[in-house]
PAZAPA-4460 file (N, C-alpha, C; in steps of 0.05 Angstrom, whole numbers, plus 32768, in hexadecimal, padded with zeros to 4 digits):
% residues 261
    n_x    n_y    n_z   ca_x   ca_y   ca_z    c_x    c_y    c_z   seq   type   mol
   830C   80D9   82D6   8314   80E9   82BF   8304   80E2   82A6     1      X     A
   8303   80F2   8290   82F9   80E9   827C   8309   80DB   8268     2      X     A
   82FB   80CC   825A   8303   80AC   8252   8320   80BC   823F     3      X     A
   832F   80A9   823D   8348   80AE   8228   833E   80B6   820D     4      X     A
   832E   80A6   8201   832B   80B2   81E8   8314   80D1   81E5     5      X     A
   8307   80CF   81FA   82FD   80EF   8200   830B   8105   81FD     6      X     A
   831F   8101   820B   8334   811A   8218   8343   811A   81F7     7      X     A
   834C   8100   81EC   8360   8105   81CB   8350   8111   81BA     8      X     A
   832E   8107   81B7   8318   8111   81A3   831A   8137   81AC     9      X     A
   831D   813D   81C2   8323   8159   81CF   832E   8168   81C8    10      X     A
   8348   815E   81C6   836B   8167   81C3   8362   8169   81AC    11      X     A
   835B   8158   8196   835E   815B   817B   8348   8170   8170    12      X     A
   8336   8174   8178   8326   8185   8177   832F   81A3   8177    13      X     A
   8338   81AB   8190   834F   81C5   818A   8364   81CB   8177    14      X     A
   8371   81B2   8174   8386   81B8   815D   8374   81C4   8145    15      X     A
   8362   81AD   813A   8354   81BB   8130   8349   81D0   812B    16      X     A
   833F   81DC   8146   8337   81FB   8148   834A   8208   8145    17      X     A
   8363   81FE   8146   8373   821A   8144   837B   821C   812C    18      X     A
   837E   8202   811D   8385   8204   80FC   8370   821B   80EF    19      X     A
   835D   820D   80F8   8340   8223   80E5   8336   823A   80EA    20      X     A
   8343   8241   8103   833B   825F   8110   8326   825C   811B    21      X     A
   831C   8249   811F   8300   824A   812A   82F6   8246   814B    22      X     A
   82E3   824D   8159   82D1   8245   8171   82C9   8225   8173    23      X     A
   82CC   8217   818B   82C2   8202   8192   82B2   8210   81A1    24      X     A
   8295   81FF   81AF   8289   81F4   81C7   8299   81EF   81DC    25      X     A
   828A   8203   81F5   8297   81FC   8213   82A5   81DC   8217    26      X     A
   82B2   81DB   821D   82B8   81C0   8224   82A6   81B8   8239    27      X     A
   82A8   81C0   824A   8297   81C5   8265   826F   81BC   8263    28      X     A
   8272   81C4   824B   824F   81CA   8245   8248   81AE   823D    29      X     A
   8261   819C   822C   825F   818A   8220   8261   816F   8232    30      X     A
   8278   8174   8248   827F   8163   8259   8286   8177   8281    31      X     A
   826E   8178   8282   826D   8182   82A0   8278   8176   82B3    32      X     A
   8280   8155   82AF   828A   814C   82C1   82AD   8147   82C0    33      X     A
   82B6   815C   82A3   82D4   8162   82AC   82E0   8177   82C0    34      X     A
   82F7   8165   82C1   830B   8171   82DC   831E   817D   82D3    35      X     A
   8329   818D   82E5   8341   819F   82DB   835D   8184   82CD    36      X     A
   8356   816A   82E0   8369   815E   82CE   8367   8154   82B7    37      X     A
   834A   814D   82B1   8345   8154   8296   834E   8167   827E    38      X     A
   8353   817D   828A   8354   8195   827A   8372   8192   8275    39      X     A
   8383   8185   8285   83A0   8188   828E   83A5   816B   8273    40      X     A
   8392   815A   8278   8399   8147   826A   8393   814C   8243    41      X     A
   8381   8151   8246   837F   8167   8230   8397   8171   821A    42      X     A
   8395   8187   8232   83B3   8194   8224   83CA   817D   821E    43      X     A
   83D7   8171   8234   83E6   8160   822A   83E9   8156   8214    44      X     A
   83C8   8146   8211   83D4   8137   81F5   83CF   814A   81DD    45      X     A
   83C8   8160   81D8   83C2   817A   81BD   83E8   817F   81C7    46      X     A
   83F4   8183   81DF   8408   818D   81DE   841D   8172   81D7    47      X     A
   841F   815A   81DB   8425   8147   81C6   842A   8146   81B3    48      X     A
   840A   8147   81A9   840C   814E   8189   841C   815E   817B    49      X     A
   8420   8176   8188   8426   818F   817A   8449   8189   817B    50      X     A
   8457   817E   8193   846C   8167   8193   847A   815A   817A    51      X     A
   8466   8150   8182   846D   8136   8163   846A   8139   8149    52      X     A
   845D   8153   8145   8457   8162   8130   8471   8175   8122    53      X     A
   8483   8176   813B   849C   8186   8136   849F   8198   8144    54      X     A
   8489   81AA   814A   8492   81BB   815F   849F   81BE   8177    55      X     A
   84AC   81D4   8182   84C2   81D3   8194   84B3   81DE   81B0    56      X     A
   84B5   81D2   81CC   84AD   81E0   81DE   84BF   81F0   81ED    57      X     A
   84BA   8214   81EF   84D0   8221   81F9   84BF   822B   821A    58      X     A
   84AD   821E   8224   84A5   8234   8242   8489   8227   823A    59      X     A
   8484   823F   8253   8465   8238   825B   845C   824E   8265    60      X     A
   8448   8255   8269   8434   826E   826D   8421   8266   8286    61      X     A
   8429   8276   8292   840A   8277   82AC   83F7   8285   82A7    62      X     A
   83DD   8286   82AF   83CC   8292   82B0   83B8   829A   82CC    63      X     A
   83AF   82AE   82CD   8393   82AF   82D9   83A0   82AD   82F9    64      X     A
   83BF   82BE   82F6   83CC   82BF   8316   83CB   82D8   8322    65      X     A
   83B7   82EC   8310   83B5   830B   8321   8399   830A   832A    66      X     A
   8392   831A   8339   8375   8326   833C   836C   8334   8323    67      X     A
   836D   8348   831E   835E   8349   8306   835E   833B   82EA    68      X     A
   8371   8321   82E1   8369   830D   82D0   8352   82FB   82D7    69      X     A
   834F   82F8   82F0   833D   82E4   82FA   8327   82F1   82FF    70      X     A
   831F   8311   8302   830A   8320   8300   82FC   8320   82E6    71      X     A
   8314   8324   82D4   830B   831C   82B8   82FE   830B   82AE    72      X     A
   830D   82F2   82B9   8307   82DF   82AF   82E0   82CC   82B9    73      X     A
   82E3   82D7   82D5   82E0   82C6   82E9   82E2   82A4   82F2    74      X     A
   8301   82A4   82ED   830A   8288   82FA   8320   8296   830D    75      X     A
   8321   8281   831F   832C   828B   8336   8341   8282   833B    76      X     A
   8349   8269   8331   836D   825A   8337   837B   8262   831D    77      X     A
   8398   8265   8322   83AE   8267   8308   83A5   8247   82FD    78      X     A
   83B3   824E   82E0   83B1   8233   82CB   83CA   823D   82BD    79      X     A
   83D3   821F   82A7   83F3   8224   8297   83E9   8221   8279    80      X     A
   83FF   8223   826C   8402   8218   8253   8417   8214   824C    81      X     A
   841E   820F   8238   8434   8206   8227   843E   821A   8211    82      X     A
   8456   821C   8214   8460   823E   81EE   8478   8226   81E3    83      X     A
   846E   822C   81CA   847F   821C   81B1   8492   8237   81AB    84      X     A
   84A2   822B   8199   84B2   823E   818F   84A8   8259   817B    85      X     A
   849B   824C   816D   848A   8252   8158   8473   8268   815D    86      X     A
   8471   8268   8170   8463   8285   8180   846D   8298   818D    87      X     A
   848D   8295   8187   849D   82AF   819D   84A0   82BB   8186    88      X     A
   849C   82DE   818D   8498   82FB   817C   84B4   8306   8190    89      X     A
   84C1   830F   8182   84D0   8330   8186   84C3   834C   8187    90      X     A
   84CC   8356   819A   84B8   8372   819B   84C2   838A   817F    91      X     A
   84AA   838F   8172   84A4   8398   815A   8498   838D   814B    92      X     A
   8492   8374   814B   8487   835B   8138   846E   835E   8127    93      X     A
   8467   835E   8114   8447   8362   810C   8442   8341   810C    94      X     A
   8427   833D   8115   841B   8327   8126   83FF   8325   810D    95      X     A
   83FF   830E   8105   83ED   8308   80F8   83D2   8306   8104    96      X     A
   83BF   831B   8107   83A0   8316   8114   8396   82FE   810F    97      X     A
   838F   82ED   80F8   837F   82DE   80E9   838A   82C9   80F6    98      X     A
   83AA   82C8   8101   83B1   82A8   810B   83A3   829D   812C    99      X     A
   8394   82B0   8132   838F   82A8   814F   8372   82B6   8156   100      X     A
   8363   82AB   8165   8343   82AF   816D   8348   82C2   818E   101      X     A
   8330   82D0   8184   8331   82D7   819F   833F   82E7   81AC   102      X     A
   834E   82FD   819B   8365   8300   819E   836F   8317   81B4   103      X     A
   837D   8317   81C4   8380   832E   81DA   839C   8331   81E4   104      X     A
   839C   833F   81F3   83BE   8342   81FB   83BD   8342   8220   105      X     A
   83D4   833E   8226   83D3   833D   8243   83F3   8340   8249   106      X     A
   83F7   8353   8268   840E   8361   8264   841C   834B   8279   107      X     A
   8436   833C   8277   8446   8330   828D   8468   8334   828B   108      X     A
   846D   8328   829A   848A   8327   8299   8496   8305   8296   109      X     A
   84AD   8303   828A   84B4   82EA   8281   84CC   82E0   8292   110      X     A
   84C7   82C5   8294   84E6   82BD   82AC   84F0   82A9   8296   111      X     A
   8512   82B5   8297   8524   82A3   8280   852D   8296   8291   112      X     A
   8523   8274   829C   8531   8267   82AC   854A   825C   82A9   113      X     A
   856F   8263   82BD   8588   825B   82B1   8585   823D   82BF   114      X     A
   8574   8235   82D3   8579   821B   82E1   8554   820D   82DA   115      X     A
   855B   81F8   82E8   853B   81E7   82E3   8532   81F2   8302   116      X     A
   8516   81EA   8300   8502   81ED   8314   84F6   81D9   8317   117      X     A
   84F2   81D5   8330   84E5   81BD   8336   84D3   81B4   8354   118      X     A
   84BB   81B1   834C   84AA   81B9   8368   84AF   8195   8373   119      X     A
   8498   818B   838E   8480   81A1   8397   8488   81B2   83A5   120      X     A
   849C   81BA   83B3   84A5   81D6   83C1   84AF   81EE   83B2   121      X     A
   84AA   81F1   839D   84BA   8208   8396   84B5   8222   839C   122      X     A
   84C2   8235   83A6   84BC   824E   83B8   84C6   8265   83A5   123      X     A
   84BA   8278   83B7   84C6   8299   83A2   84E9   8298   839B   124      X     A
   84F7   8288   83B2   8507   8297   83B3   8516   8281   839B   125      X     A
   8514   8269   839E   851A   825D   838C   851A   8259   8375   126      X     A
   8500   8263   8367   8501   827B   834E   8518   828D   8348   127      X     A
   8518   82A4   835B   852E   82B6   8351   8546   82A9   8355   128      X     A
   854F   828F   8361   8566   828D   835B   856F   8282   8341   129      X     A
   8551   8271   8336   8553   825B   831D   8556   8279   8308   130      X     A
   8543   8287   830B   854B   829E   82F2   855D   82AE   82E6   131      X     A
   8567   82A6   82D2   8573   82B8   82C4   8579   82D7   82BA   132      X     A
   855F   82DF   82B8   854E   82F3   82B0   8532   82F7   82AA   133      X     A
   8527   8310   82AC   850F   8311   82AF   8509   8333   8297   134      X     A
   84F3   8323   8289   84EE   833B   8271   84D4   833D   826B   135      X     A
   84D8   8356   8262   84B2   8363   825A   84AA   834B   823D   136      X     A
   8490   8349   824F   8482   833A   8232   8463   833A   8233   137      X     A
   8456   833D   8212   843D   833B   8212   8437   8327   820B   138      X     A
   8412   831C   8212   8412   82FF   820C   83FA   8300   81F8   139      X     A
   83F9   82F6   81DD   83E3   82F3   81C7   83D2   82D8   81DD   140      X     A
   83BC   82E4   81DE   83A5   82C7   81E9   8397   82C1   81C7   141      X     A
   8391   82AD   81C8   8384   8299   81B7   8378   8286   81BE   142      X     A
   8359   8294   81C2   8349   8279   81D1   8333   8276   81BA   143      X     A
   8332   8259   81BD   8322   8245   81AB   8302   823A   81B3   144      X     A
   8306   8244   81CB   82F6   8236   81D8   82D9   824D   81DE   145      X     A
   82BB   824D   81D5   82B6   826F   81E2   82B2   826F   81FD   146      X     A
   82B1   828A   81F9   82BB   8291   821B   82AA   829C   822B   147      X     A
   828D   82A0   8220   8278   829F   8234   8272   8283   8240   148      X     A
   8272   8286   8265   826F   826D   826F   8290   8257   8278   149      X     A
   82A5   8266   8265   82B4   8257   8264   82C0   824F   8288   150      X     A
   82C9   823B   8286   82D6   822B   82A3   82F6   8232   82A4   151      X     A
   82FC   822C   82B5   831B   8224   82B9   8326   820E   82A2   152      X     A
   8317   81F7   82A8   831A   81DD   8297   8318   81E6   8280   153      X     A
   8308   81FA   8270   8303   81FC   8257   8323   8211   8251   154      X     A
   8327   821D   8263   8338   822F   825B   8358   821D   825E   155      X     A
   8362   820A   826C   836C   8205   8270   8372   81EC   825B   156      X     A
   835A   81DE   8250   8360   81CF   8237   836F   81D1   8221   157      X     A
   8362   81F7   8219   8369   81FF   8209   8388   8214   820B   158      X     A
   8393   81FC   8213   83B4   820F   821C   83B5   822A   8229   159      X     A
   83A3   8225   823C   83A2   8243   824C   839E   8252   823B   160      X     A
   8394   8255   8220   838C   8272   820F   83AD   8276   820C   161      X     A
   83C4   826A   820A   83D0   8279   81FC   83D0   8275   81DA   162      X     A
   83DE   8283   81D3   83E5   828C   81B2   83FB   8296   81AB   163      X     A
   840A   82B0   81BF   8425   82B2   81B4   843E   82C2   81CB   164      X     A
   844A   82C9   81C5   8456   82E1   81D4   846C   82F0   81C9   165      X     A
   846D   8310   81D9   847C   831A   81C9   8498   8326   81E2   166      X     A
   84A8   831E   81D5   84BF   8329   81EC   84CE   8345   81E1   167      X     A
   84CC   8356   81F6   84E3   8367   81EB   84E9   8373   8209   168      X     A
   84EB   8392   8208   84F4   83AD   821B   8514   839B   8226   169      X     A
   8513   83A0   823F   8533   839B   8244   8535   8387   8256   170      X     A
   8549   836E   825B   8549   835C   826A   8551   8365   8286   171      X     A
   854B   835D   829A   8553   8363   82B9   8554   834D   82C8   172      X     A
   8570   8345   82D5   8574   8331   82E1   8569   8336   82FF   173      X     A
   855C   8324   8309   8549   8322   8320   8558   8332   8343   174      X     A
   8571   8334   8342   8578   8344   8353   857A   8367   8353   175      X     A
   8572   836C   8334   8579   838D   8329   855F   839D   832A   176      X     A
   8545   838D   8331   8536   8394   8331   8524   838D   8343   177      X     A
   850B   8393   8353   84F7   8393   8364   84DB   8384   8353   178      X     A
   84DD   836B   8352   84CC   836A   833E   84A7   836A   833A   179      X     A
   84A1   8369   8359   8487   837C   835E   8482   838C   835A   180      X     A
   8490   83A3   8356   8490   83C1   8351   848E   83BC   832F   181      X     A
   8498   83AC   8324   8495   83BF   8301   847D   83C0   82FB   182      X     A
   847D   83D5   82EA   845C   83E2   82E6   845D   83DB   82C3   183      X     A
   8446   83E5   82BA   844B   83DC   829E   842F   83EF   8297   184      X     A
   8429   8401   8283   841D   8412   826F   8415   8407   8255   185      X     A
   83F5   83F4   8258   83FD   83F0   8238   83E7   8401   8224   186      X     A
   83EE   840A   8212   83DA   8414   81EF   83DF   8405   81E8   187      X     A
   83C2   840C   81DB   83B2   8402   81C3   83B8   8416   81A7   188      X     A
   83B7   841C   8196   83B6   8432   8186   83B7   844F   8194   189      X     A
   83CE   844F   81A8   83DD   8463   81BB   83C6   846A   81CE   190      X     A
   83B4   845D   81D2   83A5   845F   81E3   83AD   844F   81FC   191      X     A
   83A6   845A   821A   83B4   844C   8227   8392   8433   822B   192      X     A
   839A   841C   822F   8385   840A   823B   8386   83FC   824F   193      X     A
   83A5   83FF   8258   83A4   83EF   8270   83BA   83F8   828A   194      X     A
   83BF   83F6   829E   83DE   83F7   82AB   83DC   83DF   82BD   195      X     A
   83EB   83DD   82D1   83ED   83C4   82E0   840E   83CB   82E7   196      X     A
   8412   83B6   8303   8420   83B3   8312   842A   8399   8316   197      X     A
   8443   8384   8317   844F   8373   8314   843D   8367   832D   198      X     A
   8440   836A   8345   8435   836F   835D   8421   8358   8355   199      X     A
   840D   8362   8348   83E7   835E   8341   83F1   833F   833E   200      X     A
   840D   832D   8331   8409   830C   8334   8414   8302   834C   201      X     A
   8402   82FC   8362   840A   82EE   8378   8414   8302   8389   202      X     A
   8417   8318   8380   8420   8322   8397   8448   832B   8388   203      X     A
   8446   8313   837A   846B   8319   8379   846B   8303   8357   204      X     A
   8472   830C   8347   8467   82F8   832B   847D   82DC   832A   205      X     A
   8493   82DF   8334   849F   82C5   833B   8491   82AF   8349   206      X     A
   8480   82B6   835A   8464   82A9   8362   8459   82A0   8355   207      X     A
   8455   82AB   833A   8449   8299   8327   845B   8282   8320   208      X     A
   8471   828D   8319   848A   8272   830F   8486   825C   8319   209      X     A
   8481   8262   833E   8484   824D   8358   8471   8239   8352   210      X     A
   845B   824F   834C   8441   8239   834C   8441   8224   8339   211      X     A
   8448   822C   8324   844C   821A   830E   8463   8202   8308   212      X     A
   8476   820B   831C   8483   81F0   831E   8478   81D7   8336   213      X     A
   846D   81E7   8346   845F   81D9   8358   8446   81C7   834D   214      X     A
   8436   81D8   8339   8423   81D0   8327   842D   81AF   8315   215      X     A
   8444   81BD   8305   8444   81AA   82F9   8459   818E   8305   216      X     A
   846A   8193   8320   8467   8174   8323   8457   8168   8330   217      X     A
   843B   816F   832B   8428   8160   833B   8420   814F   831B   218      X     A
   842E   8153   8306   842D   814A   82EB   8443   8137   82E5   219      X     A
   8463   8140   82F4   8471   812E   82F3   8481   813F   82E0   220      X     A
   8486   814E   82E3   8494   816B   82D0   84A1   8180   82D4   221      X     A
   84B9   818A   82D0   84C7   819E   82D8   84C8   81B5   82C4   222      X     A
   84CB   81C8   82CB   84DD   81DD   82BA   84F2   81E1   82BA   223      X     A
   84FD   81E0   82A3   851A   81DF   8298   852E   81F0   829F   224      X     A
   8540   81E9   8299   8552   8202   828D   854E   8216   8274   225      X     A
   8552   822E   8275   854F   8230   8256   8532   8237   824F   226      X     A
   851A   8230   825A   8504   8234   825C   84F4   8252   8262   227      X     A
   84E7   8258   824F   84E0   8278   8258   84C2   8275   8263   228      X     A
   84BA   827D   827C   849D   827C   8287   8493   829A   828D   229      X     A
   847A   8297   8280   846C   82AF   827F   8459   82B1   829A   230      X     A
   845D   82C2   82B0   8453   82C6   82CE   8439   82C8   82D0   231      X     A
   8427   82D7   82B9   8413   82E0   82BD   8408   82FF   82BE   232      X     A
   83F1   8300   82AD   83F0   8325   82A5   83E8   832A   82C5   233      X     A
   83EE   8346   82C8   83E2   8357   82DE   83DA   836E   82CF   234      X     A
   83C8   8365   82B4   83B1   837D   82AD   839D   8369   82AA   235      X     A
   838C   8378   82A6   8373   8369   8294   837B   8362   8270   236      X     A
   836C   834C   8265   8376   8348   824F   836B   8363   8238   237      X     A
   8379   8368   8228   8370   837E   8219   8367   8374   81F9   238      X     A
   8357   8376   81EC   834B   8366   81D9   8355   837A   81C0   239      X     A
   8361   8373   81AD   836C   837C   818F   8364   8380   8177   240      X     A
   8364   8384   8161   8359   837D   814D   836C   838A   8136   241      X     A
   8368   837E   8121   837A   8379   8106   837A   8398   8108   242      X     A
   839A   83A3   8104   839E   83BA   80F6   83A4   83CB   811C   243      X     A
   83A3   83BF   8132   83AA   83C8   8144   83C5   83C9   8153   244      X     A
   83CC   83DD   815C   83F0   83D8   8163   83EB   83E4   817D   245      X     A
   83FC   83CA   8181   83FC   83CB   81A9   841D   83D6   81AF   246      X     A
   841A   83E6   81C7   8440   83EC   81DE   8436   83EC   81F9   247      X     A
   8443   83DB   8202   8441   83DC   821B   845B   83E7   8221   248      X     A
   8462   8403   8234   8470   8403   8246   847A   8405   8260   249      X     A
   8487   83F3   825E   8492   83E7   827E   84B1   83FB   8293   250      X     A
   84AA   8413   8283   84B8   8423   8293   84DD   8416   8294   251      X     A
   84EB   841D   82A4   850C   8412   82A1   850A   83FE   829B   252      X     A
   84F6   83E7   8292   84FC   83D0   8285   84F1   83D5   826B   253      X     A
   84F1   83EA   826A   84F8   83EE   823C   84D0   83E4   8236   254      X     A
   84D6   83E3   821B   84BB   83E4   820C   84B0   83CA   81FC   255      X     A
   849E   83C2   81F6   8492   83A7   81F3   8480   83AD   81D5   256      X     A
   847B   83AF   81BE   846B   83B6   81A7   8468   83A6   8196   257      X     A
   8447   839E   8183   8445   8393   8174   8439   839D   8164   258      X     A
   8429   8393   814D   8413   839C   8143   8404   8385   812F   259      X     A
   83F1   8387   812A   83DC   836A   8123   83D8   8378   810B   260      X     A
   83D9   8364   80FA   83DE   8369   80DD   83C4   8354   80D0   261      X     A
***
């Protein structure tokens, strides 16, 4: 792995970038011989920081668990992150452009876990029984890092690119609904830019949940109770800009809207 004070000089480097709005250098370009646990270790200690700093951790975000995110992207395995409090939006919200780089949207669904999760086995089905509920949500990416060339490791440093999320349309408890089947419609300035199918993460987006508890006790870590995890878009990410208002609709699961101010 790379040396301890590498990986903190790292971490602190992003915080940084995210205070100032600004672009770092690939990680990757700088240190070719980091590993994804690098990248894992990384985050940790920037997500520490942000800890001890006061902030509250409510969930975590997957990434890069559909086919076309990973066409996007071209990285090929899911990666996580970490959501503070301080980044959950209500649907209607105007969303400050200037607070986040890079900025794009990506369409998923959210799992409000009522029990903890806890791998290395955790299966589909054990998901829907841990869940509570399950709701439309968009996800603000904020990457720091540029993204020509970018790696897994680079992306994964940088808290999986997240930045925020926005919850709204209507909650559905995991037996009332088919959750491969929901579809989702999203505009841009009523333009349509994207659609997608729940389907497109894994096959079944609780799959994503699975993976990620499985993921993270190979860290020594569970998901909570109480914990909201974001499955993963099944669109491509859609890119924004100041003065743009996004709706995604997700059909009988109600409507999802922001706009960047």
């Amino acid at each position: 792995m790379l040396p301890p004070d590498v990986i903190a000089s790292l971490a602190e480097e992003l915080a940084a970038a995210d205070r100032e709005r600004r672009l770092v250098p690939r990680i990757t370009a700088r240190h070719p011989e980091a590993t994804v646990e690098d990248s894992y270790a990384i985050q940790g200690v920037w997500r520490d920081a942000q800890l001890a700093a006061g902030r509250r951790l409510v969930g975590h975000k997957i990434g890069l668990t559909s086919r076309a995110m990973q066409q996007a992207t071209g990285i090929t395995e899911p990666d996580y992150g970490v959501m503070f409090d301080d980044t959950v939006f209500d649907s209607g919200a105007q969303i400050p452009h200037d607070a986040y780089t890079n900025v794009r949207i990506e369409v998923e669904l959210a799992f409000v876990l009522a029990q903890p999760l806890a791998g290395p086995h955790c299966t589909l089905v054990d998901v829907l029984r841990a869940t509570e509920y399950v709701v439309p949500a968009l996800e603000v990416l904020n990457s720091h890092i540029e993204l020509e060339g970018r790696t897994i490791v680079d992306t994964i440093s940088d808290n999986a690119a997240y930045g925020g999320m926005v919850l709204g349309g209507t909650p559905k408890r995991v037996d009332d609904v088919d959750l491969r089947w929901v579809s989702a419609v999203l505009y841009r300035n009523e333009s349509i830019e994207e659609t997608g199918v729940a389907a497109g993460v894994l096959g079944h987006p609780a799959l994503g949940v699975a993976w990620l508890a499985n993921k993270l006790a190979q860290h020594g870590t569970v998901l909570d109770a109480g914990e909201v995890v974001l499955a993963g878009s099944f669109t491509r990410p859609m890119w924004v800009s100041r003065g743009d208002s996004v709706v995604c609709d997700y059909g009988s699961l109600g409507v999802v809207s922001c706009r960047f101010v």
